[in-house]
N, C-alpha and C positions, 0 to 999 in steps of 0.2 A: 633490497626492495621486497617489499611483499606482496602479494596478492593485492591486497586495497588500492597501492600507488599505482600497479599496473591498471587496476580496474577503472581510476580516475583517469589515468594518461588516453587509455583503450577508446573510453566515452567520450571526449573530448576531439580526438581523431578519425574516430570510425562515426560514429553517430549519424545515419544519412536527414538531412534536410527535411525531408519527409515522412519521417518518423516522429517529429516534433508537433504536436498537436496545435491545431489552426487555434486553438485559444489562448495557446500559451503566445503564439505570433501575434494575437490581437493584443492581450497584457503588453506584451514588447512594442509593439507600434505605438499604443496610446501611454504607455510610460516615458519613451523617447521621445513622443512630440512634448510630452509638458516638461519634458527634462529640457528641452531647446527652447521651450519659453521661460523657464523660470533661471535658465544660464543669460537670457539676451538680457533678463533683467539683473543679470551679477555683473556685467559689462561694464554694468553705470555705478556700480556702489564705491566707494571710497577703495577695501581690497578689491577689489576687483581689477581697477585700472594700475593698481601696487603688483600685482601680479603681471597684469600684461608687459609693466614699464621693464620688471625683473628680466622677464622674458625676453625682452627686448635686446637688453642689456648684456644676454649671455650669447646674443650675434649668431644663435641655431640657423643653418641653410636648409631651406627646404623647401615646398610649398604646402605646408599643413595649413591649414585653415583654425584661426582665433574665434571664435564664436563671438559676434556685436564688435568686429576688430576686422581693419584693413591690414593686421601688420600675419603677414605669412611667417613660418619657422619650421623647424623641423618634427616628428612626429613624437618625438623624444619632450619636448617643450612643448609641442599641445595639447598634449595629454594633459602634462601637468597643469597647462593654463585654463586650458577646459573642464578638469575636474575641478577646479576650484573654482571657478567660476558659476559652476553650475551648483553648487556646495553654498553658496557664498550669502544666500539669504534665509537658508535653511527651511525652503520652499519647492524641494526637490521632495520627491515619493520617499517610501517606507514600505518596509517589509521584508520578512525572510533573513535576513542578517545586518539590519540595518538602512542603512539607503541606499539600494542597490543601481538602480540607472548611474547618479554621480561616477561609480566606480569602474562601471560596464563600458557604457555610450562612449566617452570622451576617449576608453581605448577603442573602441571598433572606428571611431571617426579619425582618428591620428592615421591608422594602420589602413584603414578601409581609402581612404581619401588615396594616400602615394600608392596602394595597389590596385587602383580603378575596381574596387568593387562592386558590389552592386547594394540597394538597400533591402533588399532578399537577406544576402551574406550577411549585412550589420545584425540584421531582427534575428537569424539562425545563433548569430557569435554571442548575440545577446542573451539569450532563453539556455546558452549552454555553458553560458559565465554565470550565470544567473543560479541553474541547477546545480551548478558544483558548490559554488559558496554555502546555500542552503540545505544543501546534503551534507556538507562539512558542519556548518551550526545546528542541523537537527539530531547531528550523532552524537553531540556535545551535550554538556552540561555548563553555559556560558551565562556569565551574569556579569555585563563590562560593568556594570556599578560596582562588583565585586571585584572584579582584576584593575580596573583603572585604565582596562587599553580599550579604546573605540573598536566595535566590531565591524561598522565599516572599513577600519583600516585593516583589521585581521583580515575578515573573511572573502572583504572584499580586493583585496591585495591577492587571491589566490580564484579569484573569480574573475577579475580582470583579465588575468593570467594565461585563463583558459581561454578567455575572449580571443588575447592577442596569437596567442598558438594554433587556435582554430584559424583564424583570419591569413597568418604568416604559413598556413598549410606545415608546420611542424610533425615528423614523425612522431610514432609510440615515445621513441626516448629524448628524443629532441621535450617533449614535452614533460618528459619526466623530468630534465633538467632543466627547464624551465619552471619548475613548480619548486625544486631544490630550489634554486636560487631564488626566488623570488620570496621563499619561507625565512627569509633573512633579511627582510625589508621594511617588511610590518612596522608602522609605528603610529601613534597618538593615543595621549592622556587626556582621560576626562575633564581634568581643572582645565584643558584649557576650550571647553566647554560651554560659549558666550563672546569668543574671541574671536579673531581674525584667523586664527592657526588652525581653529576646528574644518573649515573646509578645505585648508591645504592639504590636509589628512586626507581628504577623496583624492586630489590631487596627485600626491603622492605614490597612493595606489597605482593610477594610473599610469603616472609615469615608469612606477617598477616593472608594473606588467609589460609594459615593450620595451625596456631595458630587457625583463629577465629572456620573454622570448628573442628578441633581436641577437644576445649572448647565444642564445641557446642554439639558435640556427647555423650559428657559426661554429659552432662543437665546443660552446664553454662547457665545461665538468661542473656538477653537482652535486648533492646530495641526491639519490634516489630513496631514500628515506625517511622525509617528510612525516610521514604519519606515523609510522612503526617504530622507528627510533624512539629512546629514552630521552634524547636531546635534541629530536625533530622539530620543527614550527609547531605542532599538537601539542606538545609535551610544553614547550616555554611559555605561547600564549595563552593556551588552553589551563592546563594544571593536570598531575598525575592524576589518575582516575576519575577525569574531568572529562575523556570521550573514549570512542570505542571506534575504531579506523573501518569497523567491519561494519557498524550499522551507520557512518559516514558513507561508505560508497556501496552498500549492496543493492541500494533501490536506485540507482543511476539508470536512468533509464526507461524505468518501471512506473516511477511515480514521478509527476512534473507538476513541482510547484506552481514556477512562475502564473499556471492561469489562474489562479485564485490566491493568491497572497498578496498584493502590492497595492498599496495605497497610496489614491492620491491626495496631496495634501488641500485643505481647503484656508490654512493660514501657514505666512510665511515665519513658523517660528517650531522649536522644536515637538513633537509629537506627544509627547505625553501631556502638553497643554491641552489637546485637542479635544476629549471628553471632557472635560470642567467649562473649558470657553463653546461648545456646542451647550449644553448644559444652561449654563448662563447666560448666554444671550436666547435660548429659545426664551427662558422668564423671564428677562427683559422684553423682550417683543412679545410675549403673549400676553403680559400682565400690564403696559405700557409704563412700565417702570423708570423712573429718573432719580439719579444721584440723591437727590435731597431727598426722597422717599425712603432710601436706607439707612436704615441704624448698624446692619452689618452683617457680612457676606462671610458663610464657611464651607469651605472645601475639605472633604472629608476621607481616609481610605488611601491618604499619601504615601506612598514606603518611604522609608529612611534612607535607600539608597536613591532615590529619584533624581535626574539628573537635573531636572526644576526647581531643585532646592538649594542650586549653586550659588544662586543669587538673590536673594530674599529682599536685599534693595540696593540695586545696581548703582555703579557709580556712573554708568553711561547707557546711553539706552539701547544699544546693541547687544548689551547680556542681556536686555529684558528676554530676547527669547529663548532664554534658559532660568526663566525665572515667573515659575507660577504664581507670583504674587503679583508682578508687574503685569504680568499678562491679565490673571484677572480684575487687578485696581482697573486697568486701562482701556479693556472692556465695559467695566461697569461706568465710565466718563463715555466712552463714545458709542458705546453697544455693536463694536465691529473691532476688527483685528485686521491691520492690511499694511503692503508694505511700508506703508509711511508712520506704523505703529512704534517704531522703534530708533526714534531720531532723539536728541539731546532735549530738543525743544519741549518733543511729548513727557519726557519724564520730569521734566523741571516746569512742568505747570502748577501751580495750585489744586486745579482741582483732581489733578493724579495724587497728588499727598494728601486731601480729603479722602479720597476714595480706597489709599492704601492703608490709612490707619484704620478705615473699617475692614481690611480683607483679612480674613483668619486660615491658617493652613493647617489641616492638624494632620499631625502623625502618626502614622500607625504602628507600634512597639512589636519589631521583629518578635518578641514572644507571644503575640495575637497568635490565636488557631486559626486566623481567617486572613493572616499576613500574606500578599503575593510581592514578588518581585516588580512585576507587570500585571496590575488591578487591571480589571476588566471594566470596573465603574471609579469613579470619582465626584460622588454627588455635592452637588451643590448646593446651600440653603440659605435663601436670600431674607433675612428679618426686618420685615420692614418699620419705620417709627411707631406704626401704628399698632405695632408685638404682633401681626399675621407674619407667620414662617411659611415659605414659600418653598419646595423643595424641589429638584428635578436632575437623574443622571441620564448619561447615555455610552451605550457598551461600546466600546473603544473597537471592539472585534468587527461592529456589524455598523459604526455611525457612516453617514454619506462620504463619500469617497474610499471607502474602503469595498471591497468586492462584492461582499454579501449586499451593497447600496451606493454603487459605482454614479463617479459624475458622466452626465451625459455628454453626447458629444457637441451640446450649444455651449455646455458647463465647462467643459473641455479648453471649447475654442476661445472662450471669451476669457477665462485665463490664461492663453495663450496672447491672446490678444494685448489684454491691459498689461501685461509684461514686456512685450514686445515692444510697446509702442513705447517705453521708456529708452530704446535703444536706438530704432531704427524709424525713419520717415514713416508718415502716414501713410503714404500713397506703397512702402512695398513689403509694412506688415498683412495683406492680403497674399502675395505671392511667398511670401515665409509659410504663412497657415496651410493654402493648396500645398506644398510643394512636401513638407513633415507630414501632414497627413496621407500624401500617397506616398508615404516614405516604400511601403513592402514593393511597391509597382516602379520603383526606380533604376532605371537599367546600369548607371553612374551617380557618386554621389554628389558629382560637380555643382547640378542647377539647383540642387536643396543647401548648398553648402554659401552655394553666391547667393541665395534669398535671403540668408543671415549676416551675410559683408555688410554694411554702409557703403551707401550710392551715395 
């Protein structure tokens, strides 16, 4: 063990409540209520109910709570049914190492729920799961387009981690063996990237993270080496001189993300869509543009590794939202993007294969001097019949729902709302909305937990 792992275990156990800044507990509050609305709506999706039926199936005793489900289990299986659930429209937040609530939330609710916590404790477990993962990715040198592995499932596989060890009140070593074992569990690949499999990857996480602390408590042996090893979790998923263990964990503490990096989504499809389809439909709506008006739509400033370039033309319309072409053919048909954008129906219309063969994506040849991994703009330029080029980007860093132009809290509810109401009665999506919003003021997480049951 070196200094570093002590320093992550140390953070994670000692760190009082109070020292977590009141804005990183507001990021945490309002990324877990829209994390519980855009899960009530993974409830109802085709995986979704594949997962709960799984879950079912493997007969877990317990009373954890399924999120949009009557069916209880153990905290072990709700992790996992809850991260993927909540994973599952890819309409969950972003930022700091991927999408962080899916990996966090669904462990502090397994572990929080059978140990009568409070939702104080979840928002603390949360902002300290949160901080670890993102101090581990900003020590790094990570480009999952470049390793192939999901860094929600890396970083947040050891962010969860912290959640559940903080929660399960874990000593200094207890937690260091909880971080060993858990550096062994990491997994998903980007091809599968459009698929049903990509949100089990949250999933997953979740479930390791209170597998590995649940071990850990009990005096499983690990690895205390994680970082500093040559053959540690750093070193296999990461790559040799891919990070540095010391500038991983020396601002623990010091500097806290969470209040300013996490985005909420404003479309249910992968994120690097989000500046082209903000982009495009503002020129649609400013310009009162319709299909027949185009001669042909390009998006400009793509990298070659973009994970939107998986599927260029989907064979079903659930990879559309891993596929910048679909997303913006199908914007330019309906000039919105929403969950019902990505059904069989919408891709096998006519006027989506009108609208695709005008869409252009160009690429931008890693040998550019101006090549990013993660562009900042993705401009749009819409040609109309009529040869007027219309053009307009918008900064991925700073567009609406991201921190620097946070959704309000009507913005908030109401997509809390229209998610909701896909799961649960009319009459007690109201007592869902009050109950997640005063999630910090909760003494138990019982009556927030039964807002989300089906009556």
């Amino acid at each position: 063990m070196s200094v570093c792992e002590a320093r992550l275990a140390k953070f994670v156990t000692e760190t009082a409540p109070e020292v977590i800044p009141k804005e990183s507990y507001r990021a945490a509050l309002e990324a877990s209520f829209d994390c519980i609305g855009v899960t009530l709506a993974g409830a109802v999706q085709p995986q979704g109910k594949m997962i709960v039926e799984f879950v079912d199936a493997q007969g877990g005793n317990g009373a954890c709570t399924i999120i949009g489900n009557r069916l209880r289990t153990s905290p072990y299986l709700a992790a996992l049914a809850n991260g993927t659930l909540g994973h599952a429209l890819d309409f969950d937040d972003m930022g700091g190492f991927g999408h962080p609530s899916v990996a966090l939330l669904p462990t502090a609710l397994a572990i929080g729920e059978q140990l009568g916590k409070s939702g104080r404790d979840i928002l603390s477990a949360y902002v300290i799961g949160f901080e670890v993962a993102v101090h581990l990715n900003r020590g790094s040198e990570n480009v999952q387009g470049l390793s192939g592995f999901h860094s929600t499932a890396i970083f947040g596989t050891m962010g969860a981690t912290a959640v559940a060890a903080r929660l399960m009140g874990l000593t200094t070593e207890q937690t260091l063996m909880a971080f060993g074992l858990a550096g062994s569990t990491p997994s998903g690949i980007l091809q599968n990237f459009g698929t049903y499999t990509k949100p089990l990857h949250a999933g997953m996480a979740c479930r390791s993270a209170v597998m590995a602390a649940s071990l850990a408590k009990q005096g499983w042996l690990a690895t205390d080496a994680f970082l500093s090893s040559k053959v540690g979790w750093a070193h296999a998923y990461i790559g040799e001189h891919k990070y540095d263990p010391e500038t991983m964990t020396a601002n623990l503490g010091k500097t806290w993300f969470s209040k300013d990096t996490i985005v909420i989504k404003k479309y249910p499809c992968c994120g690097s869509n989000h500046g082209a389809l903000d982009a495009l439909t503002g020129l649609l709506a400013e310009h009162d543009i319709e299909l027949d008006d185009v001669a042909r739509v390009d998006v400009d400033n793509v990298p070659s590794i973009s994970h939107v370039l998986l599927h260029p033309n989907p064979t079903y319309g659930y990879q559309g939202k891993f596929s910048l072409h679909y997303n913006i053919a199908t914007a330019l048909v309906d000039k919105k993007i929403g969950i019902d954008s990505f059904s069989d129906e919408k891709l096998n219309r006519p006027e989506y294969r009108e609208a695709r063969a005008k869409t252009h994506v160009n690429v931008m040849s890693d040998w550019d001097p101006e090549y990013e991994h993660g562009p900042t703009y993705n401009p749009v330029t819409i040609t109309l019949k009529n040869g007027e080029r219309l053009t307009k980007k918008v900064n991925r860093r700073t567009m609406h729902g991201a921190p620097a132009d946070p959704l309000s809290e009507r913005e908030l509810k109401d997509k809390f709302r229209d998610c909701a109401r896909l799961c649960l009665p009319d009459g007690q999506v109201e007592s869902a909305v009050e109950a997640w919003w005063m999630l910090d003021s909760a003494a138990k997480l019982t009556p927030a937990l039964e807002s989300v049951t089906p009556r």
